[in-house]
N, C-alpha and C positions, 0 to 999 in steps of 0.2 A: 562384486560380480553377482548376478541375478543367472539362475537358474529358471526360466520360466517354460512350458507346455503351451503349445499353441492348436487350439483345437478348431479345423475349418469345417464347416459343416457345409453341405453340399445346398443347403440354401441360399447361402452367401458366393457362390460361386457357380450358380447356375445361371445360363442364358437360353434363349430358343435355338442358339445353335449348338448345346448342349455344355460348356462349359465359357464362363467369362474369362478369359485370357487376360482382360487387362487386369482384373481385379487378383488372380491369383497373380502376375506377373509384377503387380503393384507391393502385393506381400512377403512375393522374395527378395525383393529389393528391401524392403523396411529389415527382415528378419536378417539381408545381409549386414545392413549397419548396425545395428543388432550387438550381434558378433565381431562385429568391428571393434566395436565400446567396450567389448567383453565381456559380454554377455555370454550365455550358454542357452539355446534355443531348441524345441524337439517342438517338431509339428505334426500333431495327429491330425490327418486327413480325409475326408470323405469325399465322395465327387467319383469313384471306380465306377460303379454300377450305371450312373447317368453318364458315365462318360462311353462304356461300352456299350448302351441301348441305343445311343446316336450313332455307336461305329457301326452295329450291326442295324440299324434302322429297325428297332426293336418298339414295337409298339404295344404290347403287352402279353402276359401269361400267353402262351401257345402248348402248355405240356404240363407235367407235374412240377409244384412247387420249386421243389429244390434246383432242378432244371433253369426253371425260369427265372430263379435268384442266381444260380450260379454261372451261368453262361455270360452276361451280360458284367459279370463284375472281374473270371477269368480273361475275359477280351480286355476290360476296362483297363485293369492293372497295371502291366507292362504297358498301358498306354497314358497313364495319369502317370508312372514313373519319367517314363522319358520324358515327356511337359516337364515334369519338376527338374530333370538332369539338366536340359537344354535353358530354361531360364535361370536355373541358379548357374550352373555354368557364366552364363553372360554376367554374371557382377560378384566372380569369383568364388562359388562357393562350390562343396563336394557333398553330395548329396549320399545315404544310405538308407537301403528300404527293409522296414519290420513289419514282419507281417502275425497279427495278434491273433487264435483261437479261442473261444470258449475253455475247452482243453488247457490252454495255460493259466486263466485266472482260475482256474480250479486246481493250480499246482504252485504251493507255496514256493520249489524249486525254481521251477521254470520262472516265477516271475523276480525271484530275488537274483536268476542270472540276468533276468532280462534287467532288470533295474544296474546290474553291473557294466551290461554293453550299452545303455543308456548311457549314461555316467560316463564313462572310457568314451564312445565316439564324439558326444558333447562337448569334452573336457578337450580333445584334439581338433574342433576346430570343426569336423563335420555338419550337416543338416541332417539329423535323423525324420526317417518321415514315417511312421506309425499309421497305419488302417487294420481295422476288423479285416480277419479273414474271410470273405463270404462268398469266394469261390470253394474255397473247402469245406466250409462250415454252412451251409446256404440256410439251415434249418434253425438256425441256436439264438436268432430272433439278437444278434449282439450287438449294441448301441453302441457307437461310437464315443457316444458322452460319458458313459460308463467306461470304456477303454480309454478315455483322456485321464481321468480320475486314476486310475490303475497304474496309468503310465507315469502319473504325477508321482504320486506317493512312492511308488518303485524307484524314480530318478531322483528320490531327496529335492524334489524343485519348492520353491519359495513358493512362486505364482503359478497361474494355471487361467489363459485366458480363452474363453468360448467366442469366437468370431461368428456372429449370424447376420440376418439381412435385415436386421432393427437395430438401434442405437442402442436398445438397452431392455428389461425387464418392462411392462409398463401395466398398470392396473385396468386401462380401461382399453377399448376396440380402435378410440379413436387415436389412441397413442400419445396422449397429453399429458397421460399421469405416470409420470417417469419414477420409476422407483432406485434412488440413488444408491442407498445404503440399506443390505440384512443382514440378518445373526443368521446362523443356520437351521433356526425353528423358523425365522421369518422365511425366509425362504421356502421352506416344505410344505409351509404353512398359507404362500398366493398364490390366489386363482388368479392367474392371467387369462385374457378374453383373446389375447390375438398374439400370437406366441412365433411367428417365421412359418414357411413354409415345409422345413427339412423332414427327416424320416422322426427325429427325435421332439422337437417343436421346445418351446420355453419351458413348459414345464418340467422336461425332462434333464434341459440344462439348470434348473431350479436346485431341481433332486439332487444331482449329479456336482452341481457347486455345493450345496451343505453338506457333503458326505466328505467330500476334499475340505471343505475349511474344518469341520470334526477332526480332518485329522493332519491340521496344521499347515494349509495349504490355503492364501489368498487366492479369489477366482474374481474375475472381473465376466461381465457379460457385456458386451458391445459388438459394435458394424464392423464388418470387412471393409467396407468402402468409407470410411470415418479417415482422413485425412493423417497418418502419421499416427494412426493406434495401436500400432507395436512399441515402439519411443514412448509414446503417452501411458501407455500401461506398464512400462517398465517405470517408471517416475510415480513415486506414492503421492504426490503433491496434484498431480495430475487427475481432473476430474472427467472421467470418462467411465460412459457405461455403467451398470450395477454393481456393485464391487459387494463380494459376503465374505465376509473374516470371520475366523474360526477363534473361540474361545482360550485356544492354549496353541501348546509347541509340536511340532513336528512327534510321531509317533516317534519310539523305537523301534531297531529293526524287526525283530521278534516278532512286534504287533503289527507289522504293517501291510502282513498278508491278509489276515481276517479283519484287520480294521478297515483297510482302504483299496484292497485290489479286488480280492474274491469277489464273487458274481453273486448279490443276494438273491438268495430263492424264494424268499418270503418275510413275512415278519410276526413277531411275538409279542402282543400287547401285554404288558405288567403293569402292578398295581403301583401306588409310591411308595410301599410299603416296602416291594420288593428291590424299588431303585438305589432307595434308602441303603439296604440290603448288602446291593450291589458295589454300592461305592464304597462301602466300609473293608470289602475284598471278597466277603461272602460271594456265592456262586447262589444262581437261580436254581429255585426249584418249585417242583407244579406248584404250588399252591400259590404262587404268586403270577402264573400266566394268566391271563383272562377273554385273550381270545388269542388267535389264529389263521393267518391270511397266508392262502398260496398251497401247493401242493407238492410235498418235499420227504425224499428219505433221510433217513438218521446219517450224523454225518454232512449236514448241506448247513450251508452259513448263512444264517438270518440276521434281519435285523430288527433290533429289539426297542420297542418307543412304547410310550405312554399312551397305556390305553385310554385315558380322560382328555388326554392329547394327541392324538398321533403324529401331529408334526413333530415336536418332540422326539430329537434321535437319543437314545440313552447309550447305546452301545451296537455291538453285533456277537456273534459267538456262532459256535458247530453244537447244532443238536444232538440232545442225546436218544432223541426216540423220533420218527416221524411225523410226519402232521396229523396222520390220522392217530395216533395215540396219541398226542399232546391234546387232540380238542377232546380225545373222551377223558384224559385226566388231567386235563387245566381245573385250578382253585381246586384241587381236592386236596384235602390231608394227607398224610402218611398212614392212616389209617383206611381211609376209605379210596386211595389208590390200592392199597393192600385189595380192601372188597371187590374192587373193581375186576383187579386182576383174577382173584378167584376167581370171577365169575366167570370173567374172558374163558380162563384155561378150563374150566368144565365144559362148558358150550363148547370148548372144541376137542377135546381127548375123554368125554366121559360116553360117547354113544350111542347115545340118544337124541334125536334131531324134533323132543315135543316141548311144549311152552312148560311142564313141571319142572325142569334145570332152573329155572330162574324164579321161582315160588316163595316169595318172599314167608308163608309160612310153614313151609318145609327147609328153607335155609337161609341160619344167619348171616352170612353175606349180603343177600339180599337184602335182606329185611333192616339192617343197619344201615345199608346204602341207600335204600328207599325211603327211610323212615330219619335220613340226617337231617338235622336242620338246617344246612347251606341249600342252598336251591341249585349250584353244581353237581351236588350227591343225587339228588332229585335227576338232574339230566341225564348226568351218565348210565342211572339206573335205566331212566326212559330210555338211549340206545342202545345199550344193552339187549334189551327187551325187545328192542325190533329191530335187532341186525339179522340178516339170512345168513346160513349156516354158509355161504360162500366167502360172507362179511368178517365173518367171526374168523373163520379159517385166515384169510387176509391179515388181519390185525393181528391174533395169536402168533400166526408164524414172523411177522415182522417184530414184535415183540420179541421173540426169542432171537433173532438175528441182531438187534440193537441192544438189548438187556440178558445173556443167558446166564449171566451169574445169579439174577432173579429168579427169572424161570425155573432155573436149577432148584433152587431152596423149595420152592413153587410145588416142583413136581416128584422132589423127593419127600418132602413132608405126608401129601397126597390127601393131606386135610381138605384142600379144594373141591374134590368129589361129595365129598360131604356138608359143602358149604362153612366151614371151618378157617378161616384163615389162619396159617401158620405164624405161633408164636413163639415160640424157639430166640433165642440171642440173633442166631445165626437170620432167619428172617426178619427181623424188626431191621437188622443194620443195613440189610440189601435194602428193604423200603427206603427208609431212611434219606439212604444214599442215590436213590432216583433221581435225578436233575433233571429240568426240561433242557441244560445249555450246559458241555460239557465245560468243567471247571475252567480248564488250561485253556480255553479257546476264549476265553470271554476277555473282550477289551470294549472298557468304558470310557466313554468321554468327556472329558472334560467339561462343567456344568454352564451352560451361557446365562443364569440367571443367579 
């Protein structure tokens, strides 16, 4: 028995009278025999929102965003449901609707029940049909191809297949250069030139397949209208479409929130120094970030790849500081995060709003950070130097919200005023202990080289 996710993407299922009927009614039929075989099948579906701009003859933005997202996909709903009720109806089957938020891939709960009623109506014999909520949600910008993934990994499913309106991946515009087989670096890693027409396009199903084979999930990429591609992608012999296999086995449960559901908010370039690091059990810390993509409070689940690579997935983890204090203290020591923060916390509780607080020869903080020789000590110093007391304010107090056991040591020492960083036991161990990815959240992946 095969567990597989069927993700239809509203490319593949579009027509000028707004939905292809035959094409969708062609895949309940496959997906019934399917289940006949014994198979276990969940279909995430996309097609709401074009299906409601045709019922309300919706021809574009008339009002504010979330309005114009949301209208056209509340109408759609209940009407892309009944389609699926009435054609799987006709060749036996019982359909049940899930309807996914941003909200839930942000709640480790909600998705490990949701992987449980997965599983339960699969196991009985049901058609579970899965879509973004974006009648409720109209604003949260949520991919379908990302909610297949989530869906995947939560329902313990083996495979995970993206149906679009190409046969498969393909390197060039004219579509001749079929890309048969990737790793999951291969994947992250091509530029496709002509990728479907859908809201997500190939590359997003690219992404969105090596994140699912990371975490032990085959994904195939092929047509909706390919002749018996549910049957052919249930059969591994079977050569259809792009197929990316993942390195290793199915996460554990534990891992399977921050490895495979959550909604990444950004990502974390590291050295190999620190990958190294990583996979021996060690936990990241600044000195091995190297840069910083996206805009994220502390707490938000990134994902972490090789800065000399970016395709290269290494892992993901829940931050321990925001994005704007990891880029002012990515590659900095323990020492010179130490300086850093001094300086932060004068610039903003010592009173004075003139360029003397940061006088590299009036205070060794300064002066040590200015004068490091990594050319990260050099940066941090330079923004430092030219944050506006709005900036600083900003940073300080997010600081104190993500780290206040720091701060504490920080602002009861009170060496900081004086350009002094605290040396005490009790300070060195808060630095020390800084992580840009908090310990317990960090899941690595298995190495595909």
């Amino acid at each position: 028995m095969t567990r597989q996710v069927i993700k239809l993407g509203s490319s593949s299922i579009a027509s000028r009278d707004g939905l292809a009927l035959d094409v969708i009614a062609g895949l309940v039929s496959q997906i019934a025999a399917a289940q006949r075989a014994g198979h276990e099948i969940i279909l995430v579906t996309s097609g709401a929102a074009r299906l409601g701009r045709r019922l309300l003859a919706f021809e574009g933005p008339t009002g504010p965003q979330a309005v114009a997202t949301a209208m056209p996909a509340a109408v759609g709903q209940p009407a892309l449901m009944a389609l699926y009720r009435q054609l799987a109806a006709a060749v036996g089957v019982e359909v049940c609707q899930i309807l996914v938020s941003r909200s839930d891939l942000a709640s480790a709960r909600a998705m490990a029940d949701l992987g449980h009623l997965l599983r339960e109506a699969a196991g009985r014999g049901l058609l579970p049909i899965v879509n973004g909520n974006d009648a409720a949600d109209p604003l949260s910008e949520l991919d379908n191809d990302q909610v297949a993934v989530a869906v995947a990994v939560a329902a313990e499913a083996s495979r995970l297949l993206f149906l679009t309106d190409v046969r498969a991946a393909y390197r060039d515009s004219s579509l001749s250069d079929r890309i048969v087989r990737l790793t999951p670096d291969e994947a992250r890693a091509v530029r496709v030139t002509n990728g479907g027409s859908g809201r997500g396009g190939m590359g997003s199903k690219l992404g969105a397949a090596a994140r699912a084979a990371c975490c032990g999930v085959e994904c195939i990429i092929g047509s909706a209208t390919e002749p018996d591609v549910v049957a052919r992608s249930l059969n591994p012999r079977a050569r259809v479409g792009t197929v990316i296999r993942g390195p290793g086995a199915q996460l554990e449960p534990p891992r399977r929130w921050i490895g495979g559901m959550a909604y990444s908010e950004g990502s974390v370039h590291v050295n190999r120094e620190a990958e190294a690091s990583l996979r021996t059990g060690s936990t990241l810390f600044l000195s091995g970030v190297k840069r910083v993509d996206g805009e994220f409070p502390a707490g938000s689940v990134v994902e972490l790849v090789d800065v000399r690579h970016p395709e290269r997935l290494i892992g993901r983890g829940s931050v321990a500081l925001p994005a704007s204090m990891l880029r002012l203290l990515r590659a900095l020591s323990p020492h010179q995060v130490a300086c850093a923060i001094s300086i932060l916390l004068r610039l903003r509780y010592a009173g004075a709003a003139d360029g003397a607080l940061i006088d590299p020869d009036v205070y060794k903080d300064c002066r040590e950070l200015a004068d490091g020789t990594s050319r990260a000590s050099q940066e941090a110093f330079a923004q430092l130097a030219a944050f506006s007391p709005d900036r600083v304010s900003d940073l300080a107090d997010s600081l104190l919200l993500a780290q206040p056991g720091l701060c504490t040591a920080f602002l009861l020492d009170r060496g900081f005023l004086h350009g002094q960083v605290p040396m005490g036991p009790a300070a060195r161990r808060v630095v020390r202990n800084v992580h840009a990815v908090h310990r317990e959240s960090l899941v690595v992946y298995p190495g595909s080289s």
